[in-house]
N, C-alpha and C positions, 0 to 999 in steps of 0.2 A: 843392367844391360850385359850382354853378353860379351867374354872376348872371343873379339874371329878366330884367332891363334888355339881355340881349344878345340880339342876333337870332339867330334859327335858322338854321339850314343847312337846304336839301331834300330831305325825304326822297322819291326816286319807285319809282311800282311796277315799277321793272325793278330793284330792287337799290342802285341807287347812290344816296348823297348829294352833291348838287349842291352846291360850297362858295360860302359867304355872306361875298364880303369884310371884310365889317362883321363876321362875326360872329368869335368866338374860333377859334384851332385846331380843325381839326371830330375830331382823334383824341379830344380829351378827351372830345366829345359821341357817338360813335362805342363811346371804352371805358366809358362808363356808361352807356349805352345797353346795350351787348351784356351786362355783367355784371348788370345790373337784370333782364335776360331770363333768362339762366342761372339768375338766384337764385330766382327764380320757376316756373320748370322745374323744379330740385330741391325746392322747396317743395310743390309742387303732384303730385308722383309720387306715387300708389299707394303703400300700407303693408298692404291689406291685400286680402284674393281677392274681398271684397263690392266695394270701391273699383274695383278692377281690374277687376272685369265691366259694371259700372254705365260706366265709363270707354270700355271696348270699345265696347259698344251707343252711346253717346253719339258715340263720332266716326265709326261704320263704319255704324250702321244694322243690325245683324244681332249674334247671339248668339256668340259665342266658338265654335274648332270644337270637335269633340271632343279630348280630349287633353292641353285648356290647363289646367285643376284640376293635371297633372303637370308643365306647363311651370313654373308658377309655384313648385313644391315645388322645382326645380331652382333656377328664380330665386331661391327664398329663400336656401335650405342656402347657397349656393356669392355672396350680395350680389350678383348683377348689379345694379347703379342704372336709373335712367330706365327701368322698366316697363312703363310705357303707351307711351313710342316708337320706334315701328317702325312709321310710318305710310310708309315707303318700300315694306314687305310689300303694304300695302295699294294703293298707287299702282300697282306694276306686276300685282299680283295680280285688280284691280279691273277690267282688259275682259275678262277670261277670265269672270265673272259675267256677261256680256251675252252668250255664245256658249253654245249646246247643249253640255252635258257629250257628249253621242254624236259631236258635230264635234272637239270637243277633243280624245278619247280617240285617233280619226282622224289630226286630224293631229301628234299627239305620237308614235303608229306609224309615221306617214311620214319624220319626221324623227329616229327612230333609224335609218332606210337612208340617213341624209345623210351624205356627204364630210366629212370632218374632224368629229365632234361622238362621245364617248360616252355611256352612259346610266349613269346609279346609279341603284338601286330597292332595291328588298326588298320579299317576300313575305311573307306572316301567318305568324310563325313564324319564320322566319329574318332572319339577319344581312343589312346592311344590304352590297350589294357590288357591281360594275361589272356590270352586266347585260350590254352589249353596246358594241362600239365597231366606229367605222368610219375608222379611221388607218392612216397608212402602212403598209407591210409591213414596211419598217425594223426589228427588233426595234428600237433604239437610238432612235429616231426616234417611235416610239410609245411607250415607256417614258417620255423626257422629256413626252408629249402627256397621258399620264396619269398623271402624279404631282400633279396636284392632284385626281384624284378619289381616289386611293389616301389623302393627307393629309387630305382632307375624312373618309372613312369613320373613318380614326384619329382625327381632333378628335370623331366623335361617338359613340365606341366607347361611353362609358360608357352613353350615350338613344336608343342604336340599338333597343335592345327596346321602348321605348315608343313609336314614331314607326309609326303606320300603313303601309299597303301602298302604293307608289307606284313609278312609274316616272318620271325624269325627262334630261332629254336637256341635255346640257352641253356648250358650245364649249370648248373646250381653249388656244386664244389669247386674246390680254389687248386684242383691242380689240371694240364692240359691232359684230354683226350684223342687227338686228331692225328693220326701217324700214317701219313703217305711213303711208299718207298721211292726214290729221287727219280727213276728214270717214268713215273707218271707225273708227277709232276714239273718234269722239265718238259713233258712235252705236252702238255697243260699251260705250261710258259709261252713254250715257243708257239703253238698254234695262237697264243691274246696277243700274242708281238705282231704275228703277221694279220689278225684281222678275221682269223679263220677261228671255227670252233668243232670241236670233236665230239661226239657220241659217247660218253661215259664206256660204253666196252670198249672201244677202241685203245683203253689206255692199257697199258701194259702191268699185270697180276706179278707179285712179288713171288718167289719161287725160294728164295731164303729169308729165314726170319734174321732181325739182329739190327738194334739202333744205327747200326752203321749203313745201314741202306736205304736211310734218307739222305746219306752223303753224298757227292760224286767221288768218282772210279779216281782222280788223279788229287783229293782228299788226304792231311795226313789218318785222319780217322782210317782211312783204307792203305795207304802206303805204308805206316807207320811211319813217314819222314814227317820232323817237328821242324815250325822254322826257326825256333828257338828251341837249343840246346836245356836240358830239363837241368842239368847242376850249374848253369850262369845265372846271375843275379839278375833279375828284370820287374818289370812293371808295367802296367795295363796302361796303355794312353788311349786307346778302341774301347768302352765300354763293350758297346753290343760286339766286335769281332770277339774278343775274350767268352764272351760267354757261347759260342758256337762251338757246341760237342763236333764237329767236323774239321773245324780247324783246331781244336783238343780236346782229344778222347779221352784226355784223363779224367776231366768232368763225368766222366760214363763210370769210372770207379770213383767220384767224390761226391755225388748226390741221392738222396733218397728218389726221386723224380726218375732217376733211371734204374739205379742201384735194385730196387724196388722189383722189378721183373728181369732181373739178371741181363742175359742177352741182350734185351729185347723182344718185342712182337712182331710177326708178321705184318709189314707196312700194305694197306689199304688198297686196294685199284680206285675205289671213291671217295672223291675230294668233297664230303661234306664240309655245308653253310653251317658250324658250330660256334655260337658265341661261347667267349667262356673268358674267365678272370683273369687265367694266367696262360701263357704259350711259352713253349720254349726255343730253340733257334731250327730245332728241327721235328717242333708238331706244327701243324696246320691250323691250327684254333683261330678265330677271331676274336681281336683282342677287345676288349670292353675298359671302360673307366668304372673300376671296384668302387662303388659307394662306400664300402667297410671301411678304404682307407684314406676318407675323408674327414678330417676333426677341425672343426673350427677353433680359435687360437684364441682359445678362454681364459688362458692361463696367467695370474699375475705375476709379474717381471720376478716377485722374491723365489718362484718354484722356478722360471725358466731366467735366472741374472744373465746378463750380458757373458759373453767369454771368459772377459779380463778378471770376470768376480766369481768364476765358477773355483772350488776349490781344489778337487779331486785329479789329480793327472793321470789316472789308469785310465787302460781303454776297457769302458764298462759293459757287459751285455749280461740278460737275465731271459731267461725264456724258456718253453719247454720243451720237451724232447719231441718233438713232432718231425714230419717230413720223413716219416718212414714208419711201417709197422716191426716194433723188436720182439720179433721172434724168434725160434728156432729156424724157421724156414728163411730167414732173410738174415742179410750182412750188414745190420744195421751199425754196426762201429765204420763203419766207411761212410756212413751219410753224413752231411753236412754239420752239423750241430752237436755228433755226436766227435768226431772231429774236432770240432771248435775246442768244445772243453777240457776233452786231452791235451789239446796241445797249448793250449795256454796255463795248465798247469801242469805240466810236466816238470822235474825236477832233473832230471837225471843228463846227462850229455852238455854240448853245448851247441852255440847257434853263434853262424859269422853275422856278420850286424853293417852293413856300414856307416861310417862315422859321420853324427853331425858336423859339419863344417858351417861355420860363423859366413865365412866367406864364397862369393859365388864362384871365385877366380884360382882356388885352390883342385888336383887332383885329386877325386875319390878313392881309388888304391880297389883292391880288392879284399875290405874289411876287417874288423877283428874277430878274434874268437873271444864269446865271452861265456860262460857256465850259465845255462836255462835255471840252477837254484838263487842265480844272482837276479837275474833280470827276467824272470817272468811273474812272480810275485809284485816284483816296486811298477809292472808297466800294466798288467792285466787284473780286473776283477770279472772274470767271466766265469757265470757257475749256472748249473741247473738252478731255476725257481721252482720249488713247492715238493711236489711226488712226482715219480715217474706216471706213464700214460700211454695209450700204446704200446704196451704190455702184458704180458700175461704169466702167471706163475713165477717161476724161479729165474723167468728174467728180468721182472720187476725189480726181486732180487740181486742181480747180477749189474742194473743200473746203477741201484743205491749203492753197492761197493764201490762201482768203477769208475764213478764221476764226484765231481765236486755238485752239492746240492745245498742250497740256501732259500732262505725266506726269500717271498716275491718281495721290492722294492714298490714305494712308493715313487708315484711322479715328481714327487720335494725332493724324494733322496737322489732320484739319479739326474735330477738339474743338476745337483755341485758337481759334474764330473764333467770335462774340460772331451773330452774323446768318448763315444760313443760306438761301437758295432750295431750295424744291422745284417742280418743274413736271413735266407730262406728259410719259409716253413713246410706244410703238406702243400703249397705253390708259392706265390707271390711274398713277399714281406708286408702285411696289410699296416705296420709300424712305422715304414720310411716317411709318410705325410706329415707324420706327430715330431718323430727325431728329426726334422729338417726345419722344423719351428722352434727346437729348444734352443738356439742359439751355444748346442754343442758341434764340435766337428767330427761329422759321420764319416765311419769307413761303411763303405758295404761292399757285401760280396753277395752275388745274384747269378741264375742262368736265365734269369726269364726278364727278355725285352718288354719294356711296359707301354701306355699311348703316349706316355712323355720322354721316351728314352731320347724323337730324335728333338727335345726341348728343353736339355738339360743340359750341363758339360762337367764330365769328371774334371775334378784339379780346379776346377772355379765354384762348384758347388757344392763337390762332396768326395772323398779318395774312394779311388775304386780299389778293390782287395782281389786278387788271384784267389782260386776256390783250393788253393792247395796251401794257403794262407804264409807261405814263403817272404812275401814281401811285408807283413805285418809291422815286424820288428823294425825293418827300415826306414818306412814310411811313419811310423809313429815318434822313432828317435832322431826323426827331422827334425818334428813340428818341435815335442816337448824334450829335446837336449837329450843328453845321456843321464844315465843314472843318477847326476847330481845335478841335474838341469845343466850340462856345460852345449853349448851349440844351441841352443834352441832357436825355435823361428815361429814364434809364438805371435809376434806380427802378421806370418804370412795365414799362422792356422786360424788366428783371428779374422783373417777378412774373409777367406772361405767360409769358414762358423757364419758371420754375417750375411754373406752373399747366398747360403742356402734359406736361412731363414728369409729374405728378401724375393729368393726365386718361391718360394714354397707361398708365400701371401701375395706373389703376381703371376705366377704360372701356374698354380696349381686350388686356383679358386672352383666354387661351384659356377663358377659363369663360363671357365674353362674345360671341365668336363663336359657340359653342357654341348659347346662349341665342336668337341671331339664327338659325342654321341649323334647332335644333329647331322653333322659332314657325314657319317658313317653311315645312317640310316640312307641317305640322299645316295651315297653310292651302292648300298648293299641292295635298296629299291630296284635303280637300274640295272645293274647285273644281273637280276633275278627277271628282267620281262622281257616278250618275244620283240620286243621291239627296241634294242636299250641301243642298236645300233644306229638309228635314225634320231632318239629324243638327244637332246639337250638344253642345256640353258639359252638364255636369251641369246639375241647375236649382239655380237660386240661391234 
C-alpha cells in the first residue's frame, strides 16, 4: 500500500512516467497502477448480449453489424474474455466510414492486380478460400507467401459459414505498407463521425514527403516539444502511446521500419482496405491475428521450470540481424537490434541506475553511477545468433567485427534464464506468443500495436522497454537486485512471469484469434457495401 505523504511521479500524455526523486520506486506505482486497470477491465466486461450491444453503441456510435448475435454464441461456447475489446477493429476500420462504399469497392479491385498481396474472400454460399494472388511465379516462393492465408482459412474453418461475402486483399510480409498523410485521414475521420462520406479525390494529396506527415501540425514529431524531457529518468506505463512515432520521433532514428527509407515517403490521398501482420501507429494497415505467432504449449515443465527454478539471472535475447537491409545505402547501426547488441555490451563509460529499494516507503534519489564493464556483463547475455543476413560484401564483414555473435540457443537453454527480451524484427515479434509461455519475465520493446495490445497490461503481464532502451538497467535491477542480488523483488517478478504465462493460455488461444478474425470479417463486410448504413444486427 501506498503512503499518501509520498510524492507522485508524472504521468504524461505520451506514455511515459516522469520519475519524481523524492518520490518512492516508481515500479511499485507503475505495478498498481497497471493491475488496478486490469482488475477493472475484467470487471467491467460484458456477461451478457444486452450488455454487449448497449456497450458497442456506447463506444462506436453505431449498431453492431449483422452477424454479431453469432459472434457472441461463439464467444460464449468456446469463454473468449474481454468482449467488448477490439477497439483496434474499430480504429483501423473507422476511415473506410468516411469514404464511398463505391470508391472502396474500387480500390480494393485495384489492389488485388497489386505485386506481391493476395486476396481471401468467399461467396454466399461457399467456403471461405484464396480468391486471387499476385506472387511470384516461383511455385516454392509463392507457397511460403501464402501460408498464412491458407492457416488463416484453417483457424476459421469451423465460422467460415457464418461470415458474410467479402473479398479482402492481404500483404503476405510482416512489415506495414499503408502510409496516409494526417490531414486525409483526419478528414476521413471526421466525415465517419458525422455520418457523411467523401469521394476518394476529395481528400487532400500530400505535397511533402516525410513520416512526420501522418502526424498532426500541434505533434511533438512536428513541434519538436517532448513531454518528457530526453535526460530525466522514466518509464512507459502507455504501451500503445509509447510506441507513437508522433508523440516520439526519436523512434523515426531507432527503427529499421522507418530508418529504412530515411525521411519517409510521400503519404498516400488513398486509404486502401490492406490486411497485413504488422501496423505501426502511423501506417494505415489492417491488422490481422499472425498465425506464425501461434505455438501450442508443448513444452515439458523441465525445458520451461517455473520462475523460482529457472537459474540464469541475465536478461537473455538471441536473434538475428533482421528489421533492416545493412547496406551501404542504409543506416542500419541505428535500427533496432542492431542497437540492442551495442548496448548491452558495451564496456566503456558508465550508466546511472536506480537503486533497488527493499522497501516501498523509502526515496528513489536520482541514482548511481555505476561502470557499464561492471554491470553489463553479470545483468545481460544478448548477442547475435548464427551469421550475419541481410547483408552483402564487406558489410557482412563489418557485422561480424562490430557485434557480439554466438551459437543460436536451444529452447532447454534459454528456459534457465529468469528475464527474457523480446524486440522487433523485419515487423512484428512473431516470438512474444512462445516467450510469454516460458514462465520467464519478458521485457519487450515494440512500435507495432498488435490485435491484443487493447487485451493485455504492461506491469501485470510483461515490462514494457522504451526503444532507446534507457530504462533497461532500471527496470531489471528492480526485479533481480543489484549486482549481488541486494534489493530484489523477485516476488513481484515472479507473479508477472506467472501471470503472462496464464494470460498467454487464456487470452491468447486459437479460439481467441478465431473470435478476433470473425468480428473483423463482420465489420470489414459492412463497410465495404452500398448499403452498410441501413443493415445491422438483430434489434435488441
Amino acid at each position: 500500500m501506498k503512503d499518501a505523504s509520498f510524492p507522485s511521479h508524472y504521468f504524461h500524455l505520451d506514455g511515459l512516467l516522469l520519475v519524481n526523486p523524492d518520490g518512492r520506486h516508481p515500479i511499485y506505482d507503475l505495478v498498481e497502477r497497471a493491475e488496478s486497470a486490469w482488475n477493472a477491465k475484467l470487471h467491467r466486461a460484458s456477461t451478457t448480449y444486452k450488455q454487449l450491444v448497449f456497450e458497442y453503441r456506447r463506444r462506436y456510435k453505431r449498431a453492431p453489424p449483422p452477424g454479431f448475435d453469432k459472434w457472441w454464441e461463439y464467444v460464449k461456447k468456446h469463454n473468449v474474455q474481454l468482449p467488448d475489446e477490439y477497439d483496434q477493429i474499430y480504429a483501423d476500420l473507422q476511415p473506410f466510414w468516411g469514404i464511398t462504399p463505391t470508391d472502396l469497392q474500387k480500390i480494393q479491385r485495384e489492389w488485388e492486380g497489386r505485386y506481391d498481396t493476395y486476396t481471401l474472400g468467399k461467396a454466399e454460399g461457399e467456403p471461405l478460400h484464396i480468391v486471387t494472388d499476385k506472387l511470384p511465379d516461383d511455385p516454392v516462393k509463392c507457397k511460403g507467401l501464402l501460408m498464412g492465408g491458407y492457416e488463416t482459412i484453417r483457424l476459421l474453418e469451423d465460422v467460415q459459414h457464418l461470415l458474410p461475402p467479402f473479398r479482402a486483399v492481404f500483404s503476405p510480409h510482416d512489415s506495414a505498407s499503408i502510409f496516409i498523410n494526417h490531414a486525409a485521414k483526419s478528414l476521413a475521420l471526421k466525415a465517419a463521425a458525422s455520418g457523411k462520406a467523401l469521394e476518394m479525390k476529395k481528400l487532400p494529396r500530400s505535397h511533402r514527403r516525410g513520416w512526420v506527415t501522418a502526424c498532426s501540425a500541434g505533434s511533438p514529431a512536428f513541434t519538436k516539444e517532448l513531454h518528457t524531457p530526453k535526460d530525466a529518468k522514466s518509464f512507459i506505463y502507455d504501451h500503445r502511446a509509447a510506441m507513437d512515432p508522433c508523440r516520439h520521433p526519436s523512434l523515426l532514428r531507432e527503427h529499421g521500419q522507418f530508418i529504412a527509407h530515411g525521411v519517409g515517403p510521400f503519404g498516400t490521398q488513398t486509404i486502401a482496405p490492406l490486411f497485413s501482420y504488422s501496423s505501426s501507429a502511423i501506417h494505415s494497415d489492417i491488422h490481422v491475428t499472425p498465425t506464425y505467432s501461434w505455438v501450442e504449449d508443448i513444452y515439458p515443465r523441465e525445458i520451461d521450470p517455473e520462475f523460482e527454478n529457472k537459474v540464469d539471472n541475465r536478461l537473455l535475447w538471441r536473434g538475428g540481424n533482421t528489421g533492416i537491409l545493412h547496406d551501404h545505402t542504409k543506416e542500419w547501426w541505428l535500427s533496432q537490434r542492431d542497437r540492442l547488441v551495442e548496448w548491452a555490451n558495451e564496456l566503456s563509460g558508465t550508466a546511472i541506475v536506480l537503486p533497488a529499494r527493499l522497501s516501498a516507503f523509502e526515496k528513489i534519489g536520482v541514482g548511481d553511477k555505476v561502470n557499464k564493464a561492471d554491470i553489463n556483463p553479470a545483468m545481460f547475455d544478448i548477442a547475435f545468433a548464427g551469421h550475419p543476413s541481410f547483408c552483402g560484401g564487406g558489410d557482412c564483414k563489418e557485422l561480424v567485427e562490430r557485434y557480439d555473435w554466438r551459437a543460436p540457443q536451444s529452447i532447454a537453454n534459454a528456459g534457465k534464464y529468469k528475464y527474457v527480451f523480446d524486440v522487433d524484427g523485419n515487423g512484428w515479434s512473431s516470438r512474444f506468443k512462445r516467450l510469454m509461455t516460458s514462465n520467464s519475465l519478458i521485457f519487450k520493446a515494440s512500435v507495432y500495436p498488435e490485435w491484443f495490445t487493447d487485451r493485455i497490461e504492461p506491469w501485470v503481464h510483461y515490462i514494457p522497454v522504451k526503444y532507446d532502451y534507457t530504462d533497461v538497467h532500471d527496470s531489471l535491477t528492480f526485479f533481480r537486485g543489484d549486482l549481488s542480488g541486494r534489493g530484489s523483488h523477485l516476488d513481484m517478478a515472479s507473479k508477472i512471469a506467472k501471470a503472462g504465462r496464464e494470460w498467454s493460455k487464456t487470452f491468447w488461444r486459437k479460439e481467441d484469434m478465431v473470435a478476433y478474425m470473425f468480428r473483423l470479417f463482420l465489420e470489414y463486410a459492412r463497410v465495404m457495401r452500398e448499403d452498410r448504413d441501413s443493415i445491422t444486427d438483430i434489434e435488441m
